[in-house]
MOPAC internal coordinates of N, CA, C and O (Angstrom, degrees):
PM7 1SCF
backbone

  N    0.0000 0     0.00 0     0.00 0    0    0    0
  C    1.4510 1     0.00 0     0.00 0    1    0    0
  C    1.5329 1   109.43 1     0.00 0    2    1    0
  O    1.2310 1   117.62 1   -23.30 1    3    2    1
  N    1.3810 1   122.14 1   156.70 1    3    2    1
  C    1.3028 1   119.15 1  -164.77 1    5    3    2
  C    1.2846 1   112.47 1  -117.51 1    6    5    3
  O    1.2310 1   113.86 1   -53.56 1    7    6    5
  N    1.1506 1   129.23 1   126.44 1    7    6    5
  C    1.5099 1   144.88 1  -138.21 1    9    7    6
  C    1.6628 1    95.11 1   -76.06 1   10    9    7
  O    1.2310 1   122.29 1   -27.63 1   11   10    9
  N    1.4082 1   113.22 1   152.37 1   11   10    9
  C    1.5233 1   113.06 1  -167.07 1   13   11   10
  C    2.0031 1    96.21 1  -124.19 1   14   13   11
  O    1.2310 1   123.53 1   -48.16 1   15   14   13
  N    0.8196 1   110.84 1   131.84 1   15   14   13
  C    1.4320 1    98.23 1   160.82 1   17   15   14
  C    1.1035 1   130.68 1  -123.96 1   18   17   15
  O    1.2310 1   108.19 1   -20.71 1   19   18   17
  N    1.5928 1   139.67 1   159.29 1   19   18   17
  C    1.1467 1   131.01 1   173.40 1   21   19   18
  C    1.7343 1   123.03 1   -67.57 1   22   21   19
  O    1.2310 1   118.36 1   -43.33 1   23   22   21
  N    0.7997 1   120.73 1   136.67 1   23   22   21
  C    2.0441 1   132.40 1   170.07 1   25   23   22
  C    1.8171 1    87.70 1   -41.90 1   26   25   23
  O    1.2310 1   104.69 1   118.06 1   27   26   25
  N    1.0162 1   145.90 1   -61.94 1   27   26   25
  C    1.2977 1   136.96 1  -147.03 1   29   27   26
  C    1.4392 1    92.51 1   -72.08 1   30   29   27
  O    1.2310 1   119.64 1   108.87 1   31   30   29
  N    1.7575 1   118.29 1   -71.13 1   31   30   29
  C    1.3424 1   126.85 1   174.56 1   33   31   30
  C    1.6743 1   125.78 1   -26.59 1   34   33   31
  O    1.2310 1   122.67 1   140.45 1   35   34   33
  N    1.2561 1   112.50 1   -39.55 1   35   34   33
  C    1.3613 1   142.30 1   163.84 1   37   35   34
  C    1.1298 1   109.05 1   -39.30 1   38   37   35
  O    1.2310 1   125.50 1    94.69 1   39   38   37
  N    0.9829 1   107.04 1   -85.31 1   39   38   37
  C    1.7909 1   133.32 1  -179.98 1   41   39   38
  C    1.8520 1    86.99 1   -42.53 1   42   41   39
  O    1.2310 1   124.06 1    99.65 1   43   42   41
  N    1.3518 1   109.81 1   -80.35 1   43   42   41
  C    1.8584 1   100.15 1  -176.07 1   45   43   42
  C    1.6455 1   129.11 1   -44.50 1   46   45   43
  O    1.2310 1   127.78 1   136.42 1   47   46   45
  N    1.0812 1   102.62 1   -43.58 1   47   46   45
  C    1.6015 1   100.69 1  -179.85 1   49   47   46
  C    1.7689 1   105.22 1  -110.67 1   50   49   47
  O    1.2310 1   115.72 1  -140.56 1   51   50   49
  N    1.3730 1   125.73 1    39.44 1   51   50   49
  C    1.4289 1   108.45 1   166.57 1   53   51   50
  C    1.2189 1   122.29 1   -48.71 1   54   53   51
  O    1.2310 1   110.66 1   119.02 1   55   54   53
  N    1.1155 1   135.16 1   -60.98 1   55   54   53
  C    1.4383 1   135.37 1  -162.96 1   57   55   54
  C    1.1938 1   101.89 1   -57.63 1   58   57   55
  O    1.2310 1   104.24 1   135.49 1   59   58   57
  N    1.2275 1   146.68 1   -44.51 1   59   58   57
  C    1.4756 1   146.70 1  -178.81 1   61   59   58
  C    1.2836 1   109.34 1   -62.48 1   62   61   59
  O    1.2310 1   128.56 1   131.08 1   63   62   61
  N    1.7019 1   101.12 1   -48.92 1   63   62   61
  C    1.9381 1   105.73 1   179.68 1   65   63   62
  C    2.0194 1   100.47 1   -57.26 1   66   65   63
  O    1.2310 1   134.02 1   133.75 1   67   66   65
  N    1.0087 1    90.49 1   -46.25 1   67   66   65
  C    1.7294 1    99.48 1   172.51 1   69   67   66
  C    1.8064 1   124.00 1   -14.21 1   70   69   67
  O    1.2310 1   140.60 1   100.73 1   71   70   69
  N    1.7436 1    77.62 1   -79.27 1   71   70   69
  C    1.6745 1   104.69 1   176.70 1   73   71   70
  C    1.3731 1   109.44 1   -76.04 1   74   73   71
  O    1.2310 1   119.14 1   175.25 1   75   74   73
  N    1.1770 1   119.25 1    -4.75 1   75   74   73
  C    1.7415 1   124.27 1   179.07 1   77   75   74
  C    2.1147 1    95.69 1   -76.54 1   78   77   75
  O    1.2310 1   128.86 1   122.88 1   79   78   77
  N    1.1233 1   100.53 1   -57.12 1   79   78   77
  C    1.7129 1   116.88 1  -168.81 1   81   79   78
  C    1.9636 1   105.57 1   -63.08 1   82   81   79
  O    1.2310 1   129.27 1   149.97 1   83   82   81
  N    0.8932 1    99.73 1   -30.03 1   83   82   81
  C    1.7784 1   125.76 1  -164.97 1   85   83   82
  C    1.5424 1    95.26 1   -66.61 1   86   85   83
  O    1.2310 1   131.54 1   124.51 1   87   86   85
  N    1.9218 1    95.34 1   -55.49 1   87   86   85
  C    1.9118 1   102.18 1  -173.89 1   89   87   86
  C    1.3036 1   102.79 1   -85.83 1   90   89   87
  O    1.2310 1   119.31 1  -156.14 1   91   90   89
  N    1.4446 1   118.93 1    23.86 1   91   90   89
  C    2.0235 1   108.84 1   175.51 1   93   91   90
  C    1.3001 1   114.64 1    72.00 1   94   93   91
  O    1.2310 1   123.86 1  -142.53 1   95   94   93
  N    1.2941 1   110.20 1    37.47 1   95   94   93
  C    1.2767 1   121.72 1   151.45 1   97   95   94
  C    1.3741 1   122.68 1  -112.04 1   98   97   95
  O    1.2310 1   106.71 1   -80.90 1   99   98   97
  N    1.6163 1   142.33 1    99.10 1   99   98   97
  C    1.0222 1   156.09 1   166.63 1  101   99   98
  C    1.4942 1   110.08 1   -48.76 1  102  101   99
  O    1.2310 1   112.27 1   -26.67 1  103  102  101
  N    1.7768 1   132.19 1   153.33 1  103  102  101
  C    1.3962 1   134.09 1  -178.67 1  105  103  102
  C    1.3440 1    86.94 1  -154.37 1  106  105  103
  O    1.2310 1   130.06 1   -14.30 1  107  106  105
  N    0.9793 1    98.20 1   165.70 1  107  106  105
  C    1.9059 1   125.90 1   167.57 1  109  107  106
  C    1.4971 1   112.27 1  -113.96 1  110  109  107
  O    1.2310 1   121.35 1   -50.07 1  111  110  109
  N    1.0567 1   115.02 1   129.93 1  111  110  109
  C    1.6116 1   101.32 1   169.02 1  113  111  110
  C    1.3802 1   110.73 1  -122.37 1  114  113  111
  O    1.2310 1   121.57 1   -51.26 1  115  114  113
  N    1.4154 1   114.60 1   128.74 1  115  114  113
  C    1.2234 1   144.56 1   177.78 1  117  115  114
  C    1.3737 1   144.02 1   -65.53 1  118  117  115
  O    1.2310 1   119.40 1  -104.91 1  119  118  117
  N    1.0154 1   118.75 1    75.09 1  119  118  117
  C    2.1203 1   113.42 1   176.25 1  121  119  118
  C    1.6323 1   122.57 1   -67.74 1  122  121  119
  O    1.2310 1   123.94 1   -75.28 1  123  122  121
  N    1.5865 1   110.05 1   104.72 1  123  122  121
  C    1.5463 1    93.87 1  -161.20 1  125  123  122
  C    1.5040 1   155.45 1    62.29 1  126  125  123
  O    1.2310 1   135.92 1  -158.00 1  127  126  125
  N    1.9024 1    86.79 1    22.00 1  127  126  125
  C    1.5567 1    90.29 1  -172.19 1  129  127  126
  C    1.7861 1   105.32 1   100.87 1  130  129  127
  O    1.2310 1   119.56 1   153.42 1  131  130  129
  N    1.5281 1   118.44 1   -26.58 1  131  130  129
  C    1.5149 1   105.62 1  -170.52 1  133  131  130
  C    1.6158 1   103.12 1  -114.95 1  134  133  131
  O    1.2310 1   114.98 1   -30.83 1  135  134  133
  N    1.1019 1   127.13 1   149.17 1  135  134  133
  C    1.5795 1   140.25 1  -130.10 1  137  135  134
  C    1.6622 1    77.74 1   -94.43 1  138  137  135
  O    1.2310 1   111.66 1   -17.62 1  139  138  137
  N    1.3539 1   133.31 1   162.38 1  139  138  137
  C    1.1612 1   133.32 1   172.95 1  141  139  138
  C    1.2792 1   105.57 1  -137.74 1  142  141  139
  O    1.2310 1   122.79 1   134.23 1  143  142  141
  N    1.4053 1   112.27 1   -45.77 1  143  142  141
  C    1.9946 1   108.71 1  -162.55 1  145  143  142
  C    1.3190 1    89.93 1  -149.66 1  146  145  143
  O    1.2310 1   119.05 1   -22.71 1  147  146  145
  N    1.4100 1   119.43 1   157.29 1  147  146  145
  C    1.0277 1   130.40 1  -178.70 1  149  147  146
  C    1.8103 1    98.87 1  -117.11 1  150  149  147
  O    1.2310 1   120.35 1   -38.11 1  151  150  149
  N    1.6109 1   116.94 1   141.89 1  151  150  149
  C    1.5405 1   107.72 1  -168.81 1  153  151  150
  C    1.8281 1    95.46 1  -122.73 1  154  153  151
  O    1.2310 1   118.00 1   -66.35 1  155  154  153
  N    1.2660 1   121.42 1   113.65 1  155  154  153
  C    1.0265 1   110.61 1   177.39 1  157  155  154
  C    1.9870 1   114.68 1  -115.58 1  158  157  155
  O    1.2310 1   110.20 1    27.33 1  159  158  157
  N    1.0945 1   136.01 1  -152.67 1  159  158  157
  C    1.3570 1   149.38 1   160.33 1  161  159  158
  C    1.5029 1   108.63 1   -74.44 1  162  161  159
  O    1.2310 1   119.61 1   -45.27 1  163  162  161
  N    1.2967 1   118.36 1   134.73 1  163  162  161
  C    1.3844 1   119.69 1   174.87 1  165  163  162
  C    1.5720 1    97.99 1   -92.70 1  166  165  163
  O    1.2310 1   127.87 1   -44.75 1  167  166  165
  N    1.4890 1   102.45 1   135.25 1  167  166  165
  C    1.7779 1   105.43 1   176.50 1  169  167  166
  C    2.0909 1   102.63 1  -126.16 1  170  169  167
  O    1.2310 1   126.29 1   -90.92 1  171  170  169
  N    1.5462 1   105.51 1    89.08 1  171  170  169
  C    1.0322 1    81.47 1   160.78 1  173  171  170
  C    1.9504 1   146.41 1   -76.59 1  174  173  171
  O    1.2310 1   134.21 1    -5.26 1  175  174  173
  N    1.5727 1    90.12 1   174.74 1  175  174  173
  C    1.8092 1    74.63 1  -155.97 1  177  175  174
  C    1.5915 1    86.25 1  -105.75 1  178  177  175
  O    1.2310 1   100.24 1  -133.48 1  179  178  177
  N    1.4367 1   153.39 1    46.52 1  179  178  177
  C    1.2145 1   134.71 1  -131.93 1  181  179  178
  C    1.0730 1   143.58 1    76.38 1  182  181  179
  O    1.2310 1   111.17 1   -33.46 1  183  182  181
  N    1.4772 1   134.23 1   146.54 1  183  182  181
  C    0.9089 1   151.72 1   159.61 1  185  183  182
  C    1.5901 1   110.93 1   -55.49 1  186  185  183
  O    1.2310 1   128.13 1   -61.90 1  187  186  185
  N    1.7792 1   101.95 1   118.10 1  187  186  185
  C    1.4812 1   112.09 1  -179.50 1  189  187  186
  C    1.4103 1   103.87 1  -116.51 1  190  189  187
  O    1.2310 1   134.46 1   -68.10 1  191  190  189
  N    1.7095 1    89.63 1   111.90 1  191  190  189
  C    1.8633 1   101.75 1   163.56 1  193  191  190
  C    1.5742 1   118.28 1   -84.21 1  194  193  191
  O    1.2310 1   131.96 1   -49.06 1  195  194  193
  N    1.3566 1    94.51 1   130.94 1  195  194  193
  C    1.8521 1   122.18 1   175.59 1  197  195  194
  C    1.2553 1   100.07 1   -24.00 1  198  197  195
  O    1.2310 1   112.60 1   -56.49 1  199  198  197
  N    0.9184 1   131.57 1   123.51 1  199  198  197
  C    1.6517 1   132.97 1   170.79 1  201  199  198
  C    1.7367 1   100.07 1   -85.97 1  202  201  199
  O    1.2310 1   122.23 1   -55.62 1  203  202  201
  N    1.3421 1   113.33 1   124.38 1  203  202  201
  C    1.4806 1   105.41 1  -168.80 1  205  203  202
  C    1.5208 1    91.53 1   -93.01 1  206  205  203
  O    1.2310 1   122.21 1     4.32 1  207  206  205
  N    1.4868 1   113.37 1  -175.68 1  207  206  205
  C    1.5363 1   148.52 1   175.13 1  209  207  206
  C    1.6695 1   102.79 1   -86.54 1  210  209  207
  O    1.2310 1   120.10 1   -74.73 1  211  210  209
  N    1.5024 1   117.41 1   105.27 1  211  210  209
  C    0.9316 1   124.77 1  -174.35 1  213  211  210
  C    1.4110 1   113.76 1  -146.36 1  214  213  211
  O    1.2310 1   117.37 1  -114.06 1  215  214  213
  N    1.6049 1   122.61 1    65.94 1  215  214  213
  C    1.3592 1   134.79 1   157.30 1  217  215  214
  C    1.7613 1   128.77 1   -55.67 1  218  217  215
  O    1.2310 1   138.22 1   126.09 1  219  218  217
  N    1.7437 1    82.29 1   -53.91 1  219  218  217
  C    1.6918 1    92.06 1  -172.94 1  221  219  218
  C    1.8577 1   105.98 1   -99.99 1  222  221  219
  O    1.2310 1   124.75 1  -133.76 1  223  222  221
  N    1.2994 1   108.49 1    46.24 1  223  222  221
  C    1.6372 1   115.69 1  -168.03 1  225  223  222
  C    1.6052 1    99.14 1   -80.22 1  226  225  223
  O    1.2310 1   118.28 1   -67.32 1  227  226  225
  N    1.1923 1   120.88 1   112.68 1  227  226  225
  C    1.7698 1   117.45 1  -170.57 1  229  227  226
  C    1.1423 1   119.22 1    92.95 1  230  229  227
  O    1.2310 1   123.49 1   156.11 1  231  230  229
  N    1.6750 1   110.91 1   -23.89 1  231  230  229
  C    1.8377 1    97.02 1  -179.82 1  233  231  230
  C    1.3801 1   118.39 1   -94.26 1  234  233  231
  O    1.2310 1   118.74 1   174.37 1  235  234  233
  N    1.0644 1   120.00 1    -5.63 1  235  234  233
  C    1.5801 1   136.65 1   170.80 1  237  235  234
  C    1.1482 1   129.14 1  -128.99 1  238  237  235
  O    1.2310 1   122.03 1   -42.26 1  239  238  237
  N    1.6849 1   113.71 1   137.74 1  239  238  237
  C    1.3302 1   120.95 1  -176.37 1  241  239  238
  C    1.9871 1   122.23 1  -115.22 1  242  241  239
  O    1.2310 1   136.92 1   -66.35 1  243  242  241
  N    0.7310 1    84.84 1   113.65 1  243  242  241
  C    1.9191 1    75.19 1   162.92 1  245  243  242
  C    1.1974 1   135.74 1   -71.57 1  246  245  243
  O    1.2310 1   112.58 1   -61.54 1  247  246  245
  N    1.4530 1   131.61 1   118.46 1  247  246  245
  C    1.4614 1   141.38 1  -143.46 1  249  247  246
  C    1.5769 1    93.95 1   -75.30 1  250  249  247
  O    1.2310 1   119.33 1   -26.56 1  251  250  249
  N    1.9067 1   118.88 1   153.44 1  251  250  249
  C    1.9962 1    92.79 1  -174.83 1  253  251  250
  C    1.8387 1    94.15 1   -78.47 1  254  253  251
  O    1.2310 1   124.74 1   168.33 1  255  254  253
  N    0.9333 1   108.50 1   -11.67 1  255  254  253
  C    1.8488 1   122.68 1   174.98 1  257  255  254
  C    1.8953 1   114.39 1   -59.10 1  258  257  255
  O    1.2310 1   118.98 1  -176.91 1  259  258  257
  N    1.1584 1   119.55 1     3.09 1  259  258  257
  C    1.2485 1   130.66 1  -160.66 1  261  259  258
  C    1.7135 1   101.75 1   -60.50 1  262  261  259
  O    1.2310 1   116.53 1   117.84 1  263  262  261
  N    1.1367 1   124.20 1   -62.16 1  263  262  261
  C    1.1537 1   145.28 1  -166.72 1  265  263  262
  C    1.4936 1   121.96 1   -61.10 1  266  265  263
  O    1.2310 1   129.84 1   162.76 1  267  266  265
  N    1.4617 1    98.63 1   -17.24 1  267  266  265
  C    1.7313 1   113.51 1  -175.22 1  269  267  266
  C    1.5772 1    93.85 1  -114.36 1  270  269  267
  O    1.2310 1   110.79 1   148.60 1  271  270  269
  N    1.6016 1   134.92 1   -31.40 1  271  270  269
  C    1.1960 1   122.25 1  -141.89 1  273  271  270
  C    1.9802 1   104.31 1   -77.94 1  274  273  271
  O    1.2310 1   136.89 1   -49.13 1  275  274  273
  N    1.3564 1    84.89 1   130.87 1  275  274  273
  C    1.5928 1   104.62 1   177.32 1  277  275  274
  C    1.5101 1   105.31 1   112.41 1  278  277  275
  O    1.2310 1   121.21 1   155.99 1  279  278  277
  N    1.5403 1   115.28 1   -24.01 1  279  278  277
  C    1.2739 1   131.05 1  -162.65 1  281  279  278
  C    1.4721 1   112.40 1   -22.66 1  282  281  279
  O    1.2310 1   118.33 1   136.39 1  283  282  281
  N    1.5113 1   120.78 1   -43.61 1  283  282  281
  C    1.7413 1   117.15 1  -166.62 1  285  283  282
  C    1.3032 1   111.37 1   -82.96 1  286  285  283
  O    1.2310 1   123.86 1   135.46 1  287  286  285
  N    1.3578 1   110.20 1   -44.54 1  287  286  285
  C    1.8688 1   127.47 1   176.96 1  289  287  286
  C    1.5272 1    98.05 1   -51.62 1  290  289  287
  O    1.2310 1   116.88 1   132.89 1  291  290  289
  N    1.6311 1   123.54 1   -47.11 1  291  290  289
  C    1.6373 1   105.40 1  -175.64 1  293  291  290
  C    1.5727 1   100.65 1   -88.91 1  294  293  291
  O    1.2310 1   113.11 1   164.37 1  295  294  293
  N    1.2205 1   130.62 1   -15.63 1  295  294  293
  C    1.5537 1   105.40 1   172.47 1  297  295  294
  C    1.5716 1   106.30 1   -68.01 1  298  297  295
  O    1.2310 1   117.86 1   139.06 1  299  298  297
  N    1.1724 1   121.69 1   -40.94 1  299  298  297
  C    1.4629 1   106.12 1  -176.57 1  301  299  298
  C    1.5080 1   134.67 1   -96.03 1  302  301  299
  O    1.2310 1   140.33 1  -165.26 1  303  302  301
  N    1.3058 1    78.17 1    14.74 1  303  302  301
  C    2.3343 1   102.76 1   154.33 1  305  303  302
  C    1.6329 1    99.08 1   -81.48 1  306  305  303
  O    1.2310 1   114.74 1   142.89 1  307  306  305
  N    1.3361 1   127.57 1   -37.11 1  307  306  305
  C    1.6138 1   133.58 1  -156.84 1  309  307  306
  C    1.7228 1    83.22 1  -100.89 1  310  309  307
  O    1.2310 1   113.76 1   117.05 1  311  310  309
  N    1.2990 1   129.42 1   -62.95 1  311  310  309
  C    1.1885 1   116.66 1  -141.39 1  313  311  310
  C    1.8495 1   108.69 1  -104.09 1  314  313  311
  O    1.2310 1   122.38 1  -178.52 1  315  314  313
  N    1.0769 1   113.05 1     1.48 1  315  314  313
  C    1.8811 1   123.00 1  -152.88 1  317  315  314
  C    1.5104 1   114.11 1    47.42 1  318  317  315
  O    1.2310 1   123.57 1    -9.68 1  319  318  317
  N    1.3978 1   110.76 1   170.32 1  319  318  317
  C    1.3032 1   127.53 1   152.90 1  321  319  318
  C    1.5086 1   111.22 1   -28.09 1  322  321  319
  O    1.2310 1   105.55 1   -77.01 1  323  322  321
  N    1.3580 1   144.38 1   102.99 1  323  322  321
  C    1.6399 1   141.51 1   175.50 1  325  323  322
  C    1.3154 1    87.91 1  -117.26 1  326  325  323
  O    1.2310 1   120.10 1   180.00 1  327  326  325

């Protein structure tokens, strides 16, 4: 049977309840007698990469000119006719 604990008790001995769940021991923790959460071992399954935002993936390109384009028209908004 799987050990139940109280919310107050919880709160006092987490770190122990901690390393209790860690070595495969599962608990319940309790509000008043009624079961609330169940605390088990975290098992990751892998490393999860960010799934990016990818609507326009293939329909658009960036020119390799990107970085210069407009370049003279805004120097001579900043700098005038010289």
């Amino acid at each position: 049977m799987m050990k139940t604990i109280n919310i107050h008790d919880a709160k006092t001995h987490l770190s122990k309840l901690v390393d209790l769940a860690v070595n495969g021991e599962p608990f319940v923790i309790a509000k008043a007698g009624k079961p609330m959460v169940l605390v088990i071992r975290f098992e990751p399954t892998g490393q999860v990469k960010p799934k990016r935002i990818g609507f326009l993936n293939g329909q658009i390109s960036v020119p390799d000119d990107f970085d210069t384009l407009g370049q003279t028209e805004i120097e001579q908004l900043f700098c005038g006719n010289e």
